[in-house]
N, C-alpha and C positions, 0 to 999 in steps of 0.2 A: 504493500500500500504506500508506503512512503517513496519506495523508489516511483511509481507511478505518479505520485504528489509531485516527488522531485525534475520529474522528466514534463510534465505537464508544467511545471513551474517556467521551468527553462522556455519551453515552446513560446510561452505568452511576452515572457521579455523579452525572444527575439523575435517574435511579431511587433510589438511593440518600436525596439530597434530598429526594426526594418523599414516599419512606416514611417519613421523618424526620418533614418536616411532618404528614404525616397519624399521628404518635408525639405529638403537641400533642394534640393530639381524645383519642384514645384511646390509652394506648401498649402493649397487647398485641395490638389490633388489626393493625395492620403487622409486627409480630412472627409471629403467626401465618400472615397473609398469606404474608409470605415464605419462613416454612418449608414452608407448605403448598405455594409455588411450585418450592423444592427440592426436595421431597420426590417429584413426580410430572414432574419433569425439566426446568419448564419458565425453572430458570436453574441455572447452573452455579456456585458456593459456592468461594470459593481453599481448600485442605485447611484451615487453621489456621482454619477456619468452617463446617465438615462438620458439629462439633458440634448446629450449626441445623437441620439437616436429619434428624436420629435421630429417631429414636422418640417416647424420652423426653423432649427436649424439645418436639415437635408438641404430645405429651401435656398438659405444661406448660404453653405458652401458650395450652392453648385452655382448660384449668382455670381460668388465670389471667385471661384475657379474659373469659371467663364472670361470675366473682366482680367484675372489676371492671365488667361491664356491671352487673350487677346492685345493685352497692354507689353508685352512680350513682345510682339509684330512690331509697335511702333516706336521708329528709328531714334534713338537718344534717349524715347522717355526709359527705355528697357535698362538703363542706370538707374533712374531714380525710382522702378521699381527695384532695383538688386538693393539700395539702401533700406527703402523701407522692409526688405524680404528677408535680409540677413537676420534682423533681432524676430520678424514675425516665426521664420522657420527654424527657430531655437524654441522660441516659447511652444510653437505647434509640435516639434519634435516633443520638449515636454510633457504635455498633457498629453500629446497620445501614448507615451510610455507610461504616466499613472496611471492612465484609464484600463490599461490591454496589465497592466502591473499584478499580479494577485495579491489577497488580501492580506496585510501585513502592517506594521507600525507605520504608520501616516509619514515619522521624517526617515523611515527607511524606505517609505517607498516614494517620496518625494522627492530623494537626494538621487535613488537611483533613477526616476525620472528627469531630474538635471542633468545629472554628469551623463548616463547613458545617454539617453534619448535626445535632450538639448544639445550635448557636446556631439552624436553624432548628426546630425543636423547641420549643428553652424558648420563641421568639416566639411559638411558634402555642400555645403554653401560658399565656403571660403575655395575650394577649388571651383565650384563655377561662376565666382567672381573672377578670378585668375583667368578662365577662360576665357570668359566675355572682355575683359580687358584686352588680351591678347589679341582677341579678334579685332575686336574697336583699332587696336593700335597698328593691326599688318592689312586691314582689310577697308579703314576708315567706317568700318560699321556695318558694311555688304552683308559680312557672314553672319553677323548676329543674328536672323531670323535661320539660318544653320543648327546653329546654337541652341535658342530656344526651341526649335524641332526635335533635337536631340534630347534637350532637356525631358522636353513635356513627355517622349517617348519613354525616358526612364522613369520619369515619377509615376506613369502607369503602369510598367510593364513589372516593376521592382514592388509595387499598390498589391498591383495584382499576383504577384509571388508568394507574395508576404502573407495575403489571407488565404491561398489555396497549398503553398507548400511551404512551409514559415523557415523549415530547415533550410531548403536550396536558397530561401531568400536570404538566412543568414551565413552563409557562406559566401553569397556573393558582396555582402555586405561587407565583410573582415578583407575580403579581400581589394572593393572600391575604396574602402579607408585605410588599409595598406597602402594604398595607389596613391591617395590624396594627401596624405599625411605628409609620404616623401618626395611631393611634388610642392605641395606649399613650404616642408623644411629648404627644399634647393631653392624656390623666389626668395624668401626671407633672408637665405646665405649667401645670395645674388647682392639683395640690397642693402645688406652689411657691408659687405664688400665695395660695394660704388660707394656709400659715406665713408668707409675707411678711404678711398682712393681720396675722395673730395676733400676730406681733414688733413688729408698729408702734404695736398698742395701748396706752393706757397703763398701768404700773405702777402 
């Protein structure tokens, strides 16, 4: 029985995770996903997250995933969505990791909502900031609806992993934040490197 508890446990946190990461790509993508998985029975919500599964909010994120697929297509503003998107798909990585979390001490399952779920999230956000930057800067901004193709395509296809085979979807997840992790340490060791070059110059 416990090992069954324990192996059930696991499964949820990395559903949980999974829809986190796929909150990086797109973050009403996974939101909607999930309530559209609650909503038609195909997982069960602790009461303090039934919220997710109403009406009005189905209504909500699929409003809201809409606007932000589409706000994605146009040219420049797809920045000042990635600002506002970064802290939103930390927070959404969060809650959907308490909510999919089982039941447990409130700051045990809040903290590992943070750091899991949020920390993976803002990763898989922080590389496709990197991206889209990169594109903006070799491409003057052409490729960005590329980009956002790709995106939207993962935060559905990793959505939909994640509620029908949770395991493959956390394997692929360890290994996109493998990916990401040592893609954003090489930019960061990049731009140390060009302020060391610029501080050494002469005055």
């Amino acid at each position: 029985m416990d090992q069954l508890f324990n192996l059930h446990t696991l499964i949820e946190i990395i559903l949980g995770i999974s829809l986190s990461a796929a909150s990086g790509f797109r973050v009403f993508v996974p939101l909607l996903a999930l309530s559209t998985a609650a909503v038609v029975g195909h997982i069960d919500l602790p009461t303090s997250f039934d919220w997710i599964e109403s009406p009005q909010a189905f209504a909500v994120f699929a409003v809201a995933c809409a606007l932000e697929i589409a706000g994605y297509y146009i040219p420049w503003f797809d920045h000042l969505l990635d600002v506002a998107a970064t802290p939103a798909a930390i927070l959404a990585g969060t809650v959907v990791t308490a909510s999919l979390a089982p039941d447990m001490n409130p700051l045990v399952q809040w903290t590992l909502a943070v750091v899991a779920g949020g920390g993976t999230a803002g990763i898989t956000k922080g590389l496709m900031n990197l991206v889209r930057a990169t594109s903006t800067a070799t491409s003057g901004g052409l490729a960005n609806p590329v980009v956002a193709t790709v995106e939207l395509g993962a935060a559905i296809v990793l959505s939909v992993l994640a509620l029908t085979l949770p395991v493959i979807a956390g394997i692929v997840v360890i290994a996109l934040l493998v990916f990401a992790i040592s893609k954003l340490l090489q930019f960061f060791s990049r731009l140390k490197l060009r302020q060391d070059s610029v501080d050494d110059l002469p005055q």
